[in-house]
SERO-4910 file (N, C-alpha, C, O; in steps of 0.05 Angstrom, whole numbers):
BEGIN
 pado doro    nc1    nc2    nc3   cac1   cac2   cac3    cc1    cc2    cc3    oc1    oc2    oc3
  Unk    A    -26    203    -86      3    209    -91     16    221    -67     41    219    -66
  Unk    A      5    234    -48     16    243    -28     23    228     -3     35    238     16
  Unk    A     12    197     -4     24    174      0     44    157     -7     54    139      6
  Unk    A     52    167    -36     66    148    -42     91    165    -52    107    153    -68
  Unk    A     96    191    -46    117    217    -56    139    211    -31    163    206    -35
  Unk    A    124    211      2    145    195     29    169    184     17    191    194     24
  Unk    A    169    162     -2    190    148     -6    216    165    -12    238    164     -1
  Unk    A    205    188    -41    224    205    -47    231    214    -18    248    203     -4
  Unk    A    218    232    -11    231    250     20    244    238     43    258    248     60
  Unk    A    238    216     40    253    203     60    284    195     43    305    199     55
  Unk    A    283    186     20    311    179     19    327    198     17    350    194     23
  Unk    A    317    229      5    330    260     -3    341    260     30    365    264     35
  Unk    A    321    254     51    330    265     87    355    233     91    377    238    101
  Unk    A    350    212     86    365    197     90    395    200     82    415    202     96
  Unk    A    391    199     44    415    202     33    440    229     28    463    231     18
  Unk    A    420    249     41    432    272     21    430    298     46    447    310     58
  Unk    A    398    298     45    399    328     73    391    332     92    386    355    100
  Unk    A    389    307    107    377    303    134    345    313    135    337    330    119
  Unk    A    328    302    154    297    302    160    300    330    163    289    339    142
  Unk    A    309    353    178    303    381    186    300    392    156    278    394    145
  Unk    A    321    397    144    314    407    123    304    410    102    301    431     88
  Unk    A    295    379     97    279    356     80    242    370     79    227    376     60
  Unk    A    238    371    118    214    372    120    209    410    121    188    421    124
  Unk    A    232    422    118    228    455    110    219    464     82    204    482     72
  Unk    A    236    441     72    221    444     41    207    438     33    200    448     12
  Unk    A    192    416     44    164    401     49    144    426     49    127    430     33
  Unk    A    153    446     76    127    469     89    129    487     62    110    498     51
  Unk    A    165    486     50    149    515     31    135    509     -2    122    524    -16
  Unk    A    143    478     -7    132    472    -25     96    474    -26     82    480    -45
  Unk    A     89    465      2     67    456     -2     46    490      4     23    494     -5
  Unk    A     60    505     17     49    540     17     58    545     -9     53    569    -10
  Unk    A     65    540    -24     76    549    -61     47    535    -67     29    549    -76
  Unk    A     44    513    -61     19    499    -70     -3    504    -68    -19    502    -87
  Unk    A    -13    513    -39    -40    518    -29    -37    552    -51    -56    556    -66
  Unk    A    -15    571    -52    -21    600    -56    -26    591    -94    -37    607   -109
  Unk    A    -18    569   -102    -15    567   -137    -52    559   -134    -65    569   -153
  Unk    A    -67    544   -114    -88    532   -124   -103    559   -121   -126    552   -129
  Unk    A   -106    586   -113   -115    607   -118   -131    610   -143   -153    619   -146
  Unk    A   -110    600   -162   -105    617   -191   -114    586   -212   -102    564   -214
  Unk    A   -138    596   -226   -147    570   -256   -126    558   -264   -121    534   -264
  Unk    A   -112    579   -272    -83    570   -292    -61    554   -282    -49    536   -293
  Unk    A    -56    565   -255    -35    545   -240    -47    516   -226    -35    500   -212
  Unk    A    -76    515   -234    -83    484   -216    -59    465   -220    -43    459   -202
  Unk    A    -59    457   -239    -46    432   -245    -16    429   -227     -8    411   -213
  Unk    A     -1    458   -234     23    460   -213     20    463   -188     40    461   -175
  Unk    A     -8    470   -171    -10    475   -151    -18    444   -138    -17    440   -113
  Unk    A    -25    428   -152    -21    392   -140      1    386   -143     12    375   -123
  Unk    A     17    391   -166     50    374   -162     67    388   -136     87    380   -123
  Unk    A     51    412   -134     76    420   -108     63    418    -79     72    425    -58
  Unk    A     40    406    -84     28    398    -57     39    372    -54     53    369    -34
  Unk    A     35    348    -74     50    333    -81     69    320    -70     68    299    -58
  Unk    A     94    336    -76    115    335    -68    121    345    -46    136    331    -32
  Unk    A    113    369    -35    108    380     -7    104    362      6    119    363     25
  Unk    A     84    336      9     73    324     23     97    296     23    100    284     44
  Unk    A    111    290      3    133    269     -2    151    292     17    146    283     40
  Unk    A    166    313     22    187    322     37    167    317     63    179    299     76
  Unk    A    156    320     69    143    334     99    140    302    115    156    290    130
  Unk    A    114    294    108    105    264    118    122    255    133    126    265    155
  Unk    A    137    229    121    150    206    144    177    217    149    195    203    158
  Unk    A    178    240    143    210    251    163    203    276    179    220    291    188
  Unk    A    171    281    185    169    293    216    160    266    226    168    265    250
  Unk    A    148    245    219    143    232    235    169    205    241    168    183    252
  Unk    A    185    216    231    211    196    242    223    219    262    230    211    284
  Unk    A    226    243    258    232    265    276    217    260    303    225    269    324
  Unk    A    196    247    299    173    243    332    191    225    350    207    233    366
  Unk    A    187    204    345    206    171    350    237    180    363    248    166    380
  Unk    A    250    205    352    277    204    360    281    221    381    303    229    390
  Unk    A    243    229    392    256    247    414    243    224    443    233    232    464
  Unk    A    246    204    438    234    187    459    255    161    460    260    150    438
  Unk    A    269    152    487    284    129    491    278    113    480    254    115    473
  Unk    A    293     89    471    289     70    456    274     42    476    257     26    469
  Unk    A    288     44    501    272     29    521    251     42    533    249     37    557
  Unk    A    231     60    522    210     64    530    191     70    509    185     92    500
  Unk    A    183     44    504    166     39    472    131     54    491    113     57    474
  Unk    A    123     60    516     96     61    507    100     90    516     77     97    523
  Unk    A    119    113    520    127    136    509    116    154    489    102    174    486
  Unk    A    134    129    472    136    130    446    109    130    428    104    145    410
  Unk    A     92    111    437     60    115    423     37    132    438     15    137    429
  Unk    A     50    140    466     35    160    471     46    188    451     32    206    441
  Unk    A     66    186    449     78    219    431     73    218    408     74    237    392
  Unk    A     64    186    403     53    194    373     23    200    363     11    209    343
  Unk    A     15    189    395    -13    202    394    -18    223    397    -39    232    389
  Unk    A      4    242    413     -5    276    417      4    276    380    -17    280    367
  Unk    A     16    274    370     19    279    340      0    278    328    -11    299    321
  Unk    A    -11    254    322    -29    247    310    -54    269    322    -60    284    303
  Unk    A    -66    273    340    -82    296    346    -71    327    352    -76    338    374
  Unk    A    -62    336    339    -44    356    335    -48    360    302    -51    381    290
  Unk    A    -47    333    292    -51    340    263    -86    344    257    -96    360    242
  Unk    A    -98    325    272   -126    331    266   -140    346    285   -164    341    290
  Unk    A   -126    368    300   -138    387    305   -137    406    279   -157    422    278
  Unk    A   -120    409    258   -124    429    232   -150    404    220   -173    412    216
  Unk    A   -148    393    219   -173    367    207   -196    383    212   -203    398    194
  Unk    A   -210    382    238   -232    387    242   -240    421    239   -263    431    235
  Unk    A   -219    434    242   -224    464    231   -222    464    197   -239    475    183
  Unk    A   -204    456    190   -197    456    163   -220    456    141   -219    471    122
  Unk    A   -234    442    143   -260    431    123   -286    441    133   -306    439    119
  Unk    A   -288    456    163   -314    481    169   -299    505    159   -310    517    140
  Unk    A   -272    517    168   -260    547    159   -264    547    127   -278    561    112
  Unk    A   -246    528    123   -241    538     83   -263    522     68   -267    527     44
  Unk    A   -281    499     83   -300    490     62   -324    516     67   -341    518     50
  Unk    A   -325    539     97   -346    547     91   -342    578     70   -358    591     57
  Unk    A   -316    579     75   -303    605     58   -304    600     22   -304    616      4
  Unk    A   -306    572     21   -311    567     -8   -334    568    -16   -341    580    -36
  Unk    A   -356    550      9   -385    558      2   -390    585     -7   -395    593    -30
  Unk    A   -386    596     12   -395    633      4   -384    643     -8   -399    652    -26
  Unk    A   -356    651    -11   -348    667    -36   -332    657    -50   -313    673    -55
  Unk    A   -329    632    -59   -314    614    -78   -289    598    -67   -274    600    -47
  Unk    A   -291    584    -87   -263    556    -84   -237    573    -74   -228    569    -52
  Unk    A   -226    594    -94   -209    612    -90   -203    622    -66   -181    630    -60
  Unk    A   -224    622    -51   -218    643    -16   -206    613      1   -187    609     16
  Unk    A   -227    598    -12   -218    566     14   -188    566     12   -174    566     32
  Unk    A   -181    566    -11   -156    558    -20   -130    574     -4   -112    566     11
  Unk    A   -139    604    -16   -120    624      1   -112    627     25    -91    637     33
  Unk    A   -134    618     36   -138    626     65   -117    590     77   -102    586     97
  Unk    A   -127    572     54   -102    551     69    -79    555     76    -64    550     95
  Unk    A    -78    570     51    -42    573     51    -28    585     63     -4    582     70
  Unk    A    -49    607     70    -43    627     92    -30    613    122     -9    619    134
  Unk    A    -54    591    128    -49    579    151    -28    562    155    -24    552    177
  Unk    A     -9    556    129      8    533    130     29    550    128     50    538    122
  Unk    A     31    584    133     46    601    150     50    593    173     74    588    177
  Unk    A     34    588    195     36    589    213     67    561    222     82    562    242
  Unk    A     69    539    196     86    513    202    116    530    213    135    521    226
  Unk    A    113    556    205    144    566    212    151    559    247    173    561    259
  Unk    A    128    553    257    138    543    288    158    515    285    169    504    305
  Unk    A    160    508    265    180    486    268    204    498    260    221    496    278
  Unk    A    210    510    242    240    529    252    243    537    272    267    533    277
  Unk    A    234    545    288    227    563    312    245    540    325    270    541    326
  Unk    A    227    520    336    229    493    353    245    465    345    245    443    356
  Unk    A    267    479    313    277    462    306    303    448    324    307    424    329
  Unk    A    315    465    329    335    463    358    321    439    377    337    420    379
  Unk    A    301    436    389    292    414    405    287    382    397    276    364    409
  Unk    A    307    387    366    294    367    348    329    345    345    347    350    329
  Unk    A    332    326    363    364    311    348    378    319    319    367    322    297
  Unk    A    400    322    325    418    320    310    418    296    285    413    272    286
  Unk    A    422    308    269    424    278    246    445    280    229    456    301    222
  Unk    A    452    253    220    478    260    201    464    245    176    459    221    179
  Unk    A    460    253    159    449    229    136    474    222    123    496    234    122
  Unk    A    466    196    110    483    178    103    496    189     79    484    209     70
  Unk    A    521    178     66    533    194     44    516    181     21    500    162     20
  Unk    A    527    203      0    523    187    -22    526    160    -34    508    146    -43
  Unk    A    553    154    -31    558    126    -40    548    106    -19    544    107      5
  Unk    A    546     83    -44    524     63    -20    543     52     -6    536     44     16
  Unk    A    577     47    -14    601     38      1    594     52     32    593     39     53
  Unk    A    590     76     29    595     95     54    572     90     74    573     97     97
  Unk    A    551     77     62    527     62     74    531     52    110    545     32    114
  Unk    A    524     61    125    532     38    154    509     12    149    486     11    140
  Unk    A    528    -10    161    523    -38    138    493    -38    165    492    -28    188
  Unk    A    471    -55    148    448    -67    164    455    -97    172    461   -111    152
  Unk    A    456   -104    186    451   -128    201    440   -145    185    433   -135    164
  Unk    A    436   -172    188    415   -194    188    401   -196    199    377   -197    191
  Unk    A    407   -198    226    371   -182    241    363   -162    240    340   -158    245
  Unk    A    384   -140    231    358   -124    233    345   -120    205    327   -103    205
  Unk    A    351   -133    180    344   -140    157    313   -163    170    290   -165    161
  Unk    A    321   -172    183    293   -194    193    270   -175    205    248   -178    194
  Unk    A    271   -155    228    263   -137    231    250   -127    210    226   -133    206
  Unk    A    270   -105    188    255    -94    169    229   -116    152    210   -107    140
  Unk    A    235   -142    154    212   -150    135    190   -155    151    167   -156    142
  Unk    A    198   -160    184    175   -159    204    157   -141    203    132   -142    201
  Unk    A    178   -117    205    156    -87    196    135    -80    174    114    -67    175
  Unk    A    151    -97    150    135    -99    126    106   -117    127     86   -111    116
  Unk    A    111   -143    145     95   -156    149     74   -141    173     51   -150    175
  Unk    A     79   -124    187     63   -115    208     31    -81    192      9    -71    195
  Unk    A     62    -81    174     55    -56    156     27    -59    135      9    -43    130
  Unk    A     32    -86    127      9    -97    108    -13   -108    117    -35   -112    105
  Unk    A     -5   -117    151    -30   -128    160    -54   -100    164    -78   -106    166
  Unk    A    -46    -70    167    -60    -57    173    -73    -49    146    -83    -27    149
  Unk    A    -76    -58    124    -83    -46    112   -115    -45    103   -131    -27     98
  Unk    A   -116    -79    106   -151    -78    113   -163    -58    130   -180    -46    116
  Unk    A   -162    -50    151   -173    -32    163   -174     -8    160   -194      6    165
  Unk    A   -141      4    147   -136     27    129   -163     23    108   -176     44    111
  Unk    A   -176      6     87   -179     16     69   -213     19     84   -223     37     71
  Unk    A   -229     11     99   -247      6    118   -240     38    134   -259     40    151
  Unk    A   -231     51    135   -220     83    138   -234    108    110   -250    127    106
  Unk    A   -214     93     96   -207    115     76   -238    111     60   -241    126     41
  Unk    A   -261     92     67   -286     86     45   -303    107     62   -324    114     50
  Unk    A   -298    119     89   -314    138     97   -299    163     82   -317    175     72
  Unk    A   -275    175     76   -277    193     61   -284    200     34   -284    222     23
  Unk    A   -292    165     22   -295    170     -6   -328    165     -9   -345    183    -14
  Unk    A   -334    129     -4   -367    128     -7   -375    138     11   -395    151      2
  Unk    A   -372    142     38   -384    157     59   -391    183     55   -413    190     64
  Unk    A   -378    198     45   -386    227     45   -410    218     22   -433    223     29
  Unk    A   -407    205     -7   -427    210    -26   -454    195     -9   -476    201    -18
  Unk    A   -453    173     18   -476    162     23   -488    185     38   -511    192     32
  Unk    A   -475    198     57   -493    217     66   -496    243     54   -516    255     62
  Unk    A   -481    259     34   -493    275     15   -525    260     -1   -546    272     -4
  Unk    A   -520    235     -8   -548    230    -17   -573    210     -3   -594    204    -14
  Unk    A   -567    205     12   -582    194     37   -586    194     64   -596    178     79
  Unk    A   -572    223     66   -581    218     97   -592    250    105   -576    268     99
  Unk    A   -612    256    115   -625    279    122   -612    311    136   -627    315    155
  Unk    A   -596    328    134   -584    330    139   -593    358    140   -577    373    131
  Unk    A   -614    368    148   -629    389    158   -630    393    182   -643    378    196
  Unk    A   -613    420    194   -617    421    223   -643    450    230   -660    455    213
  Unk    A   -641    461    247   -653    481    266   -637    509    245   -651    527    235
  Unk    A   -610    505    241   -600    533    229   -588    530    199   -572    542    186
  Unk    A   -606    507    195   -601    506    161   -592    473    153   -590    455    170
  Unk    A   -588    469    125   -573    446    120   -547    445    129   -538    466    135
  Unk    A   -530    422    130   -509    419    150   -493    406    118   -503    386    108
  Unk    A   -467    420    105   -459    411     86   -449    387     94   -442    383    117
  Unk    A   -445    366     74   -433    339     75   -404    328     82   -396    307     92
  Unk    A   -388    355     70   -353    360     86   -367    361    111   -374    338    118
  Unk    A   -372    378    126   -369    370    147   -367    350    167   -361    358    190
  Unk    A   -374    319    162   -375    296    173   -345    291    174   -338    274    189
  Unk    A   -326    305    159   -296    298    160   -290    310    191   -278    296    207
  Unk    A   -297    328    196   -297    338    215   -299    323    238   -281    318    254
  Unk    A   -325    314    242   -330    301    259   -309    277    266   -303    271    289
  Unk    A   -302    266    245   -280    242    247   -252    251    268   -240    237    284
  Unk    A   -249    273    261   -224    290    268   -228    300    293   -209    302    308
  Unk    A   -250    306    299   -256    312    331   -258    289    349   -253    290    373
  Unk    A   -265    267    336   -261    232    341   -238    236    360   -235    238    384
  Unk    A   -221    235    337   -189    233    338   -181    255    367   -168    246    386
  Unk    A   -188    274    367   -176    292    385   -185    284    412   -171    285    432
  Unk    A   -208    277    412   -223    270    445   -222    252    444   -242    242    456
  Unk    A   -202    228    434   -208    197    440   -171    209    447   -162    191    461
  Unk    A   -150    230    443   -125    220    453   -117    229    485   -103    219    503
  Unk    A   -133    253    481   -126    248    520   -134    231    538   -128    233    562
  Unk    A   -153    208    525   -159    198    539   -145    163    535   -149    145    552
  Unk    A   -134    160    516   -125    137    511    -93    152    517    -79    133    512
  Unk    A    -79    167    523    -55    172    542    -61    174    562    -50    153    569
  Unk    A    -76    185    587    -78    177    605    -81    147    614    -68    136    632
  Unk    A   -104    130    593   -109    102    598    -83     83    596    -80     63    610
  Unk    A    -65     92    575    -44     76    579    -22     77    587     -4     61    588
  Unk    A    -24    109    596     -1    110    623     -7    104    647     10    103    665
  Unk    A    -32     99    650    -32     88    689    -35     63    679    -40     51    700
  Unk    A    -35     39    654    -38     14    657    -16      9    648    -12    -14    641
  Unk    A      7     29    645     31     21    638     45     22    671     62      6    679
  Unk    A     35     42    686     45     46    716     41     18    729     60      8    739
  Unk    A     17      5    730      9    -24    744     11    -45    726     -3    -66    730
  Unk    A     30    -44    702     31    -69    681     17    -87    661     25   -108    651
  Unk    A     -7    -72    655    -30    -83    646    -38    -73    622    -60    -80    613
  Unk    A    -18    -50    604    -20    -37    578    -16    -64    567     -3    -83    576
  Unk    A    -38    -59    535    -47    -74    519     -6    -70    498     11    -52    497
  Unk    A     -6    -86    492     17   -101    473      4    -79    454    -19    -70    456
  Unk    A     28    -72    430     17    -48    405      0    -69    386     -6    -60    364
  Unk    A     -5    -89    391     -8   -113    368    -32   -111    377    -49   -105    361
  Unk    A    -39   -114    408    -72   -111    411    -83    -84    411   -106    -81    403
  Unk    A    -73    -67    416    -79    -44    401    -80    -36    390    -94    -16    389
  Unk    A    -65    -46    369    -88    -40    336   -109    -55    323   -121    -49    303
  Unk    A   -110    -85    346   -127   -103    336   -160    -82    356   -180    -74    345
  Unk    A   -157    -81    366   -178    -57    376   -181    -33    361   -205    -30    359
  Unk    A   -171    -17    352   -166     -7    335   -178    -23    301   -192     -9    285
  Unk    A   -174    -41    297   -195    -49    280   -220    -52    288   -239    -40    277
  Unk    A   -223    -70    308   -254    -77    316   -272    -52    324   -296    -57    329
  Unk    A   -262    -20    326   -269     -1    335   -286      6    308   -310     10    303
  Unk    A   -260      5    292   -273     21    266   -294     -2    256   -318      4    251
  Unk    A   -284    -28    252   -317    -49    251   -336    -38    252   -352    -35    233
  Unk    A   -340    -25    283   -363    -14    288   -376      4    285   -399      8    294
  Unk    A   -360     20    269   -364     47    263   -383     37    231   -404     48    224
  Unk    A   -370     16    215   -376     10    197   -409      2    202   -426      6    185
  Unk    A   -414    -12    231   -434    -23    224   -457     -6    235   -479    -17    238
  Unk    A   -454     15    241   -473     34    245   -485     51    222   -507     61    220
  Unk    A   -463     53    204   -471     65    177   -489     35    160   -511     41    150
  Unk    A   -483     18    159   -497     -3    163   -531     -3    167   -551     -3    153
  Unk    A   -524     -2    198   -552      9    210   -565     37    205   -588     46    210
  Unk    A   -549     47    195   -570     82    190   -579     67    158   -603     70    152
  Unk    A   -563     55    139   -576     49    113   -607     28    115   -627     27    101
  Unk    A   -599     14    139   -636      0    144   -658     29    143   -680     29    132
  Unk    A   -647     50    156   -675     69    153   -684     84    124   -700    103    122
  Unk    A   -671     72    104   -682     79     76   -699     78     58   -703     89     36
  Unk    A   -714     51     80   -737     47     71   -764     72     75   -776     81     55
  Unk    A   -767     78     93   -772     99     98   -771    122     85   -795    130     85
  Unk    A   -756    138     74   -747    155     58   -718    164     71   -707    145     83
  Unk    A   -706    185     72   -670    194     72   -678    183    109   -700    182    121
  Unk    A   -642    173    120   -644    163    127   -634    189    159   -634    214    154
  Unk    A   -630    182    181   -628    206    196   -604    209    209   -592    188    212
  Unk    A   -590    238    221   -560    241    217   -550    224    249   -525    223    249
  Unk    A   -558    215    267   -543    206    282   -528    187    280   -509    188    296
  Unk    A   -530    169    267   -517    144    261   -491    153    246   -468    150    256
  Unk    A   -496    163    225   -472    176    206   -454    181    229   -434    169    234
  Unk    A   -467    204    243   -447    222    262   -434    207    277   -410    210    273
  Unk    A   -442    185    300   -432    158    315   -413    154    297   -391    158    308
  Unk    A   -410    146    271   -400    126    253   -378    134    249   -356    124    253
  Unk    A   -388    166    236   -358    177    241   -344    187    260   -321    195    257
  Unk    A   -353    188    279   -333    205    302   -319    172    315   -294    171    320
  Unk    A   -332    153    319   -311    121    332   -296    121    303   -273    128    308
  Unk    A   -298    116    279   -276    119    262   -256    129    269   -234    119    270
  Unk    A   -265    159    279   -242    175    291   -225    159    313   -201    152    312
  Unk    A   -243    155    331   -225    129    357   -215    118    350   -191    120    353
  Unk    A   -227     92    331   -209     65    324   -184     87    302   -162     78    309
  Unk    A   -181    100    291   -157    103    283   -138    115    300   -116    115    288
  Unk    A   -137    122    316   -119    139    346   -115    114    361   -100    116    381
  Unk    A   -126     87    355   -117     60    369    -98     46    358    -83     31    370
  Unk    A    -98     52    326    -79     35    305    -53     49    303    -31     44    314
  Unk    A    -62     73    284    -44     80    275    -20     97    287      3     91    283
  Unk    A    -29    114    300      4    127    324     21    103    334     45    103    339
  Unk    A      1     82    335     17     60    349     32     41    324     53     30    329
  Unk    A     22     38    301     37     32    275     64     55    269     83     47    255
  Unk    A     67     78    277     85     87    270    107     94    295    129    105    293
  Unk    A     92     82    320    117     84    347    128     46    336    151     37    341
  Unk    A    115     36    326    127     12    329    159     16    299    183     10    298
  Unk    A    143     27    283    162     29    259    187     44    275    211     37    278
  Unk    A    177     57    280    204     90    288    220     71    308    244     71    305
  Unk    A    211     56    325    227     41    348    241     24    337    265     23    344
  Unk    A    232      9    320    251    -21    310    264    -16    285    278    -34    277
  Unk    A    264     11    268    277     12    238    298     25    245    298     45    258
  Unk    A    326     10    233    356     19    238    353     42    226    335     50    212
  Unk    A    379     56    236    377     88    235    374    100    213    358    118    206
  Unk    A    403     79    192    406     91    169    380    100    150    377    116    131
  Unk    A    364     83    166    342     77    135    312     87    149    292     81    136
  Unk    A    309    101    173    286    105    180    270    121    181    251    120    197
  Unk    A    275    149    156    251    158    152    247    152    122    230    165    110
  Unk    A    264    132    110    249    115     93    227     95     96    209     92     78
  Unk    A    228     82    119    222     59    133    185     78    139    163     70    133
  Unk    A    191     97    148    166    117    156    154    127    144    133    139    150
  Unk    A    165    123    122    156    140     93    137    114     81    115    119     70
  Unk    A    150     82     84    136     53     70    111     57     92     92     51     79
  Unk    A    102     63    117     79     65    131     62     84    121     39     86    130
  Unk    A     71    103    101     50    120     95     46     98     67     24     88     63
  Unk    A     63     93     52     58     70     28     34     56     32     19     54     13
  Unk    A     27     43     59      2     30     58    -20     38     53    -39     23     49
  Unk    A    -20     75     55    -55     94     65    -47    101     30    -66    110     17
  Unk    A    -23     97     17    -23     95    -20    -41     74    -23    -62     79    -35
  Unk    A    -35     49    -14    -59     32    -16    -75     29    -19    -87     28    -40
  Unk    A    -86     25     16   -107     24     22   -126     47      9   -151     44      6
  Unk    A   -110     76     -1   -136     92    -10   -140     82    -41   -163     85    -50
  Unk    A   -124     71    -56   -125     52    -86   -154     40    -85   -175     41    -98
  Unk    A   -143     25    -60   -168    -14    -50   -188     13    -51   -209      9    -63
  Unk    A   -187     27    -46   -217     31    -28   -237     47    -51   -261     51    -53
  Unk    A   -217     53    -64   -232     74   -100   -241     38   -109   -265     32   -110
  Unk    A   -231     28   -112   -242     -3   -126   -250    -12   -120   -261    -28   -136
  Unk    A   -260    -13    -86   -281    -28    -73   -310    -12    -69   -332    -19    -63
  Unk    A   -296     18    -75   -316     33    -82   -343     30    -95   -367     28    -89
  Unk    A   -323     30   -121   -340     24   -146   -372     -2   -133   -395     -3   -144
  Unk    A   -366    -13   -118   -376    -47   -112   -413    -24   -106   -436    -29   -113
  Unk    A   -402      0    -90   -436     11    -79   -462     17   -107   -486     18   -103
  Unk    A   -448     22   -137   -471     19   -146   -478     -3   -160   -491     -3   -181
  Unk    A   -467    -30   -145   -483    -51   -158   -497    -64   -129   -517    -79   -132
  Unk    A   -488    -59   -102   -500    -64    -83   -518    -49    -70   -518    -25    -78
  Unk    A   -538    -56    -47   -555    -45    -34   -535    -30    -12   -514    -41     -9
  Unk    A   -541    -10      0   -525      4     19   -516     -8     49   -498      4     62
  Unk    A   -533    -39     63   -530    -45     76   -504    -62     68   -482    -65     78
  Unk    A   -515    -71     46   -495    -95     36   -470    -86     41   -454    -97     57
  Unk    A   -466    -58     23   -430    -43     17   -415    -52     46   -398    -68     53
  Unk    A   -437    -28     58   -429    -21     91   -422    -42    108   -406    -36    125
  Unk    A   -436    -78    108   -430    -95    120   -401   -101    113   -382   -105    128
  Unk    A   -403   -100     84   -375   -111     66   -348    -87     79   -327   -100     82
  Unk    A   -347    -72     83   -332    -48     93   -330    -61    121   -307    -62    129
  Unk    A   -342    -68    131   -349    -80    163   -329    -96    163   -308    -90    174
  Unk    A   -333   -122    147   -326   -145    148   -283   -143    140   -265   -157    150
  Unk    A   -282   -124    123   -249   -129    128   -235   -105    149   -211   -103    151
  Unk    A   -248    -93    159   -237    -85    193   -231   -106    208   -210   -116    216
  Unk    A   -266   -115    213   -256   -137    225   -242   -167    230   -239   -182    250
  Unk    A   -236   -169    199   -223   -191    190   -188   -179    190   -170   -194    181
  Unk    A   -181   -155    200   -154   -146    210   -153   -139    232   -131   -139    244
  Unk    A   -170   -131    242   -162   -139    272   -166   -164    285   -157   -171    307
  Unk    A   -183   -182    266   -179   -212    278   -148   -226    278   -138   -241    294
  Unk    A   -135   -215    251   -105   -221    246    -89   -213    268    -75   -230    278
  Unk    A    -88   -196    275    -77   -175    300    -72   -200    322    -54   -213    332
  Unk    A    -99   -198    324   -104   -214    356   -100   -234    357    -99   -243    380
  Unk    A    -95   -254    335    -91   -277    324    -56   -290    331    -44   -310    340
  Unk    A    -53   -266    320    -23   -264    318    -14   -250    334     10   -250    328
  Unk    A    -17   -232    360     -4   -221    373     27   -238    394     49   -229    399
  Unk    A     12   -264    402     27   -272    415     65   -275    392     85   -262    397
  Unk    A     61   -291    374     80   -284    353    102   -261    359    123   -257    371
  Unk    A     79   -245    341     92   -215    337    105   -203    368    123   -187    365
  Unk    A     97   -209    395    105   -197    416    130   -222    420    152   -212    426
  Unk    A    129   -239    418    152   -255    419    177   -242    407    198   -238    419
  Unk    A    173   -237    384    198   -222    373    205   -191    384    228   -181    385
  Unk    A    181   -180    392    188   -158    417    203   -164    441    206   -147    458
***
């Protein structure tokens, strides 16, 4: 649900109170949320206002990214969404050692508090709101609407069409946070030198993926943007699939060692930390492309339908889930394999196309 809430927040920032203040109420809803999940009694309210926190916040900071970068300088624009994107999963990779180990030891309740505490700290975006464009959102009445084009109505369904191609690989993502964690909680050895190593923590690892794969893919595509040889955003997320492919097929290969008895943690770890890569290849670059080409009126709606797909893809991936206890573990894992790389084959397939209309 915190995929598919964007839509609301984007049209409240579109129609009514602009992205700044949209995504303020985003920060305090969702600190109302983390401080309600404290308490037995308030669970249930402490998800609806995370919830909805997460519908204000989402695709209108990330339409706020896009408007601080020229419009003629699209690979800018996906480098800034990659400092974003690792910016967010630097709380990722602390997030699930700090509050999953504060819950280990002295209960669910401390993890919790101690979140909310930290989602104090979002007040740096008041702070830094001033550095952020001006916006006028559109009126109420749809008369008062500024009219969309026909092209750029062609556009918008381009986007839609670019939007859905990622989702295979989205849901080839989201099966390491769901079957992935239960395969290596129950199959994979996970005994070190200073104890057992809990099974949250492999989220981690994904997230540190993400952080050390972006300085190095901004540097890589600013000096091949300097000598002309940066990859098109179409092949970069088709790499970006074939990345995570591989990620798939190492978990793959750690399930061959089961014969044996539990299976051993390097492979997991590989598996998940290039997950981390191949998604810092797709996705910043799925949302510099949205933010660049979606007319004004409508674009942290438009930003808000790119989070609609990870509504998706995390749906597909509970249902394709289910598929691991009637299959063998290599099997799942190949099957997980196989629609990565059957979207980034689309990608590459189709790039010339899709860059044509660029």
């Amino acid at each position: 649900m915190v995929y598919f809430t964007p839509m609301l927040g984007g049209w409240i920032a579109d129609r009514w109170l602009g992205a700044k203040k949209t995504v303020i109420i985003g920060i305090t809803l969702m600190t109302a949320g983390h401080a309600a999940m404290v308490f037995e009694q308030s669970f249930l309210l402490a998800l609806v206002l995370l919830i909805l926190g997460s519908g204000c916040l989402k695709g209108n900071i990330a339409a706020q990214v896009g408007q601080l970068y020229p419009p003629n300088d699209p690979s800018a624009a996906t480098r800034g969404y990659t400092i974003f994107s690792t910016a967010i999963n630097v709380g990722a990779v602390f997030g699930p050692i700090v509050c999953g180990a504060l819950a280990q030891i002295y209960g669910w309740h401390y993890g919790f508090g101690v979140a909310g505490i930290f989602m104090l700290v979002a007040a740096i975006y008041w702070i830094g709101r001033g550095y952020l464009p001006d916006e006028k959102p559109s009126k109420t009445h749809a008369t008062d609407q500024p009219q969309i084009s026909t092209a750029q109505w062609r556009t918008v369904a381009l986007l839609f069409a670019v939007m859905a191609l990622t989702v295979l690989q989205s849901i080839s993502v989201d099966q390491f946070y769901n079957v992935g964690l239960i395969y290596v909680a129950q199959s994979v050895d996970l005994n070190t030198a200073l104890g057992a190593m809990p099974a949250g923590w492999f989220i981690s690892i994904n997230s540190l993926g993400c952080v050390l794969a972006a300085p190095f893919l901004i540097s890589l595509w600013k000096d091949q943007a300097k000598r002309g040889t940066e990859p098109s955003d179409f092949t970069k997320m088709a790499i970006g699939a074939f990345i995570i492919g591989a990620s798939s097929i190492c978990m793959a290969m750690s399930s061959m060692q089961l014969d044996s008895g539990k299976a051993g943690a390097l492979l997991p770890v590989l598996a998940f930390f290039l997950m981390g890569v191949g998604f810092m290849w797709y996705w910043p670059t799925l949302l510099a492309i949205v933010a660049r080409y979606s007319p004004n009126s409508i674009q942290a709606r438009m930003m808000a339908m790119v989070y609609l797909t990870a509504f998706a893809s995390g749906l597909s991936s509970g249902l394709i889930g289910s598929f691991y206890e009637r299959m063998t573990p290599t099997e799942f894992w190949l099957l997980n394999t196989s629609l990565a790389l059957v979207g980034g084959a689309v990608f590459f397939c189709l790039w010339n196309r899709l860059k044509t209309h660029d």
